[in-house]
C-alpha positions as CSV (number, residue, x, y, z in Angstrom):
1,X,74.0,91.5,88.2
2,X,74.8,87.5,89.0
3,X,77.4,87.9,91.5
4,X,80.6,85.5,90.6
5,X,83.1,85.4,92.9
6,X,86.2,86.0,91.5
7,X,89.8,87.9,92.5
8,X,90.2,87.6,97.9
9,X,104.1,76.8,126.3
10,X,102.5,74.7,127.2
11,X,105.9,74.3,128.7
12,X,105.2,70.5,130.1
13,X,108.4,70.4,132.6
14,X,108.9,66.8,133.1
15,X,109.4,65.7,136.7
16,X,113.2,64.9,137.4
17,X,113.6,61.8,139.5
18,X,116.3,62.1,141.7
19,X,118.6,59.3,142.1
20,X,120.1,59.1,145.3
21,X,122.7,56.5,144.9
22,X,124.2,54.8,148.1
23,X,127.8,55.6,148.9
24,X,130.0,52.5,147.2
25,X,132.6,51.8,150.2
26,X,135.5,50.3,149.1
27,X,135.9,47.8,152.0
28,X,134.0,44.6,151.4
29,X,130.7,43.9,152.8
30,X,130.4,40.9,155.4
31,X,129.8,37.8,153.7
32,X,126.0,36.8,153.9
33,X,125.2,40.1,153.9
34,X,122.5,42.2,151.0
35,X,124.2,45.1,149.2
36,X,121.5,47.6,149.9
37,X,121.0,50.9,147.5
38,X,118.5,53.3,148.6
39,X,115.5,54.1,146.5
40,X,115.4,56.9,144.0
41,X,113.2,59.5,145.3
42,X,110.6,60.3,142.9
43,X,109.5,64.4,142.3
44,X,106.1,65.0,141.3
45,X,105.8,66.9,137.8
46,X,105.6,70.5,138.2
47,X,104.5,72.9,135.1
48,X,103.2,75.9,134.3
49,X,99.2,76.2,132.9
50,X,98.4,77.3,129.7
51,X,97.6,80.8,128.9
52,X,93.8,81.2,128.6
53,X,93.2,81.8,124.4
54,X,92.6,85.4,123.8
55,X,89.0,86.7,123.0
56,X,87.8,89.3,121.4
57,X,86.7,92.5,122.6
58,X,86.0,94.9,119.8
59,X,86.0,95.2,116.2
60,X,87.9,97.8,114.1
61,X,86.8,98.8,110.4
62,X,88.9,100.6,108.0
63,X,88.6,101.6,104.2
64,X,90.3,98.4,103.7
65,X,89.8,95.9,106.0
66,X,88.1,94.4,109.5
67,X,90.3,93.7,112.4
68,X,89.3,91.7,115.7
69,X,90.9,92.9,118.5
70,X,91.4,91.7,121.9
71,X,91.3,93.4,125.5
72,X,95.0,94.8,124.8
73,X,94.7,96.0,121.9
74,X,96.5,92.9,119.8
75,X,94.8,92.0,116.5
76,X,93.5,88.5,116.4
77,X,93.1,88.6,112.8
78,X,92.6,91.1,110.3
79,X,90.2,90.7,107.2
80,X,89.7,92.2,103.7
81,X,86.1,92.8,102.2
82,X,87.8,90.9,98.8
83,X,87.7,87.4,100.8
84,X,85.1,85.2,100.6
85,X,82.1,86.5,102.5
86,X,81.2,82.5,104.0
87,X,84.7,82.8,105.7
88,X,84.0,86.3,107.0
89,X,81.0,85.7,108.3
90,X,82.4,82.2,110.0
91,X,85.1,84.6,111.6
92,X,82.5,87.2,112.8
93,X,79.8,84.5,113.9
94,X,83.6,82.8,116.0
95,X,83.7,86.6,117.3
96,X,80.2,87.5,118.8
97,X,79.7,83.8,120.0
98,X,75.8,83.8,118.0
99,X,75.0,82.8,114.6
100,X,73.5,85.6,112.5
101,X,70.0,85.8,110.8
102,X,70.4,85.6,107.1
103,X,67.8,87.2,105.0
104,X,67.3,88.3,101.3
105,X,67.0,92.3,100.8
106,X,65.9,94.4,97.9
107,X,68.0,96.1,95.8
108,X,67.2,99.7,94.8
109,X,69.3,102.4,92.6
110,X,73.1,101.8,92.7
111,X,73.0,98.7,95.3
112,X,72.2,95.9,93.8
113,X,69.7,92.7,95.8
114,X,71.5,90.6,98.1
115,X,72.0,88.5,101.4
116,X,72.3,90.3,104.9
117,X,73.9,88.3,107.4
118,X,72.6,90.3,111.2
119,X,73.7,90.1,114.5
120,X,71.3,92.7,115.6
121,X,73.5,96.1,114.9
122,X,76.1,94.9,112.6
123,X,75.2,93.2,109.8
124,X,77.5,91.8,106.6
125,X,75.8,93.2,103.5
126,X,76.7,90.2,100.5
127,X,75.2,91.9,97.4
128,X,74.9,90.7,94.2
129,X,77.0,91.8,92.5
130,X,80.2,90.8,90.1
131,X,83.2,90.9,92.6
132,X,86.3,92.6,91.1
133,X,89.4,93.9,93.3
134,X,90.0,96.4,93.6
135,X,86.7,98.0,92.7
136,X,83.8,96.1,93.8
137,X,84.0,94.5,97.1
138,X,82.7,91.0,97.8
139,X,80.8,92.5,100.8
140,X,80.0,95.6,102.7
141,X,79.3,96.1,106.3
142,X,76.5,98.2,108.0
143,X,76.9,99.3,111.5
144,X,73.9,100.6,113.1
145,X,74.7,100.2,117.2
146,X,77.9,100.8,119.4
147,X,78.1,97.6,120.8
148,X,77.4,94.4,119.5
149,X,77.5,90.7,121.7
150,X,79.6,92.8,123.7
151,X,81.9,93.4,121.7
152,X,82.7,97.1,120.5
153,X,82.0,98.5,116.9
154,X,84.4,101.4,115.8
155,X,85.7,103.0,112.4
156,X,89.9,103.2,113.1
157,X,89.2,107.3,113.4
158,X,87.4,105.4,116.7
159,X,84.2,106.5,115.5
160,X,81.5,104.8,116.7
161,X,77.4,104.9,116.3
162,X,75.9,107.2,118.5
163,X,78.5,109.7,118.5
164,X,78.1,113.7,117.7
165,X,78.0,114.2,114.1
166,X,79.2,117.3,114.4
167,X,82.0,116.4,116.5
168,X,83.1,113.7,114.0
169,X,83.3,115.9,111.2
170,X,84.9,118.6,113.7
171,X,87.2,116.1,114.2
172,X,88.7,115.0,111.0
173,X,88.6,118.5,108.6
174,X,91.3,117.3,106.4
175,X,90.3,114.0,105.5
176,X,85.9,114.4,105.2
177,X,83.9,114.9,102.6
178,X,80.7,116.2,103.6
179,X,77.4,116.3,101.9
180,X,75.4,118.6,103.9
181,X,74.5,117.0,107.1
182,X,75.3,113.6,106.0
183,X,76.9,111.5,105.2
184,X,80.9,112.2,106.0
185,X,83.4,109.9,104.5
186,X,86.1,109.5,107.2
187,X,88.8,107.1,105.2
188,X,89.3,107.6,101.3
189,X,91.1,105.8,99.3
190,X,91.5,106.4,95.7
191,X,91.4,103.7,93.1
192,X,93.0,103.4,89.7
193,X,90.8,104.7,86.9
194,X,89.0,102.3,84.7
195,X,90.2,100.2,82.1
196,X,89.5,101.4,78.5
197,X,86.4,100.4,77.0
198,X,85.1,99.9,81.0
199,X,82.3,102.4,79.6
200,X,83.3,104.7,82.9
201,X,85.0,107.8,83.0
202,X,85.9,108.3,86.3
203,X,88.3,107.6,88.8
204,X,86.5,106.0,91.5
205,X,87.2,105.4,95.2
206,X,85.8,103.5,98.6
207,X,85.3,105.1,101.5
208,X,83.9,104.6,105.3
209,X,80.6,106.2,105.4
210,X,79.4,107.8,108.7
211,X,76.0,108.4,108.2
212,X,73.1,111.0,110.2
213,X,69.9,109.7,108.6
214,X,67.8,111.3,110.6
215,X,69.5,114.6,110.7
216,X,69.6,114.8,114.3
217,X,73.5,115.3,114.8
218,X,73.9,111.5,115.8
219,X,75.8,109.1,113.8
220,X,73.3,106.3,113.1
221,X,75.0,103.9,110.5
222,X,78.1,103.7,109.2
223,X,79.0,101.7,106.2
224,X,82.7,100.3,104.9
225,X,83.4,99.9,101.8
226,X,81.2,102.5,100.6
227,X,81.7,103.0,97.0
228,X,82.1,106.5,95.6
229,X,81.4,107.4,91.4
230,X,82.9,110.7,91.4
231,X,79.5,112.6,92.9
């Protein structure tokens, strides 16, 4: 399908000068004589230095959205997969401190061709597709390492790639759906059936996919959005 994008202190303390005024006497000076004032002692500005800008240090993905996070655990900014997918990617590029590698990928089966934008472990998956809120995202991303630019990769279950399969579906029994050994579907979220004459019968709903491709009870990918057709 053509993809149209459619509906997503410095506190400067000023130095204080000081004005020390001479004592006015109230007898008369000597004729011939200056009137002398002393000087107003000047203080040097004093101030406090700006707060160094907070950086990121790891990035959260949910069903719904991507959040960059700092050191203390403070979102910098939080993102939908419904914006546009240039801004995103500006963001992300702002966040790892590298530009990513933009290539064209095949489509096959229910994923459509489109343009990956890679950092080397993460990448933003931009198919194309027709963009339509709340069903089809304008983007996906694929996480396929830990760590990225040094910045961590998690689901917000905290699951990460290269954890214990097992353990992650151990983990979360009420809320995966599992398909054998893979994949498990940590975060669900239901969508609003189809409008008439949509020409599907289901109620569909995205998910974040945690993936063991090689069936070796290691998370190896995880995916967010990941749509789901009813299977």
């Amino acid at each position: 399908m053509g993809k149209s994008k459619r509906p997503t202190c410095v506190i400067a303390a000023l130095g204080i000068a000081v004005l020390v005024l001479a004592g006015c006497s109230p007898f008369a000076e000597p004729s011939g004589q200056s009137s002398q004032t002393n000087s107003p002692t000047a203080q040097p500005p004093t101030g406090t230095e700006s707060p160094a800008p907070a950086t990121a240090a790891s990035i959260v993905f949910s069903v719904a959205s991507i959040q960059i996070v700092d050191n203390s655990g403070a979102v910098l900014s939080e993102h939908d997969y419904f914006e546009p997918t240039a801004d995103v990617v500006a963001v992300l590029t702002d966040a790892f401190g590298t530009e990513p590698t933009a290539s064209h990928y095949d489509g096959h089966a229910d994923n459509p061709p489109g343009t990956s934008y890679d950092w080397g472990g993460f990448a933003v998956q931009d198919g194309e597709w027709t963009t339509e809120a709340p069903y089809y995202s304008e983007f996906y991303v694929l996480l396929t390492a830990e760590t990225v630019g040094g910045l961590t990769l998690s689901t917000s279950d905290g699951v990460s790639v290269g954890d214990s399969f097992s353990d992650v579906a151990a983990a979360h029994p009420d809320d995966v759906q599992s398909y054998a050994d893979g994949p498990l579907q940590l975060e669900w979220t239901e969508l609003p059936k189809f409008p008439e004459g949509y020409g599907i019968e289901i109620v569909p709903a995205l998910s974040v996919l945690v993936i063991d491709s090689e069936h070796n009870d290691v998370v190896s990918r995880i995916i967010a959005p990941a749509m789901n057709w009813g299977a």
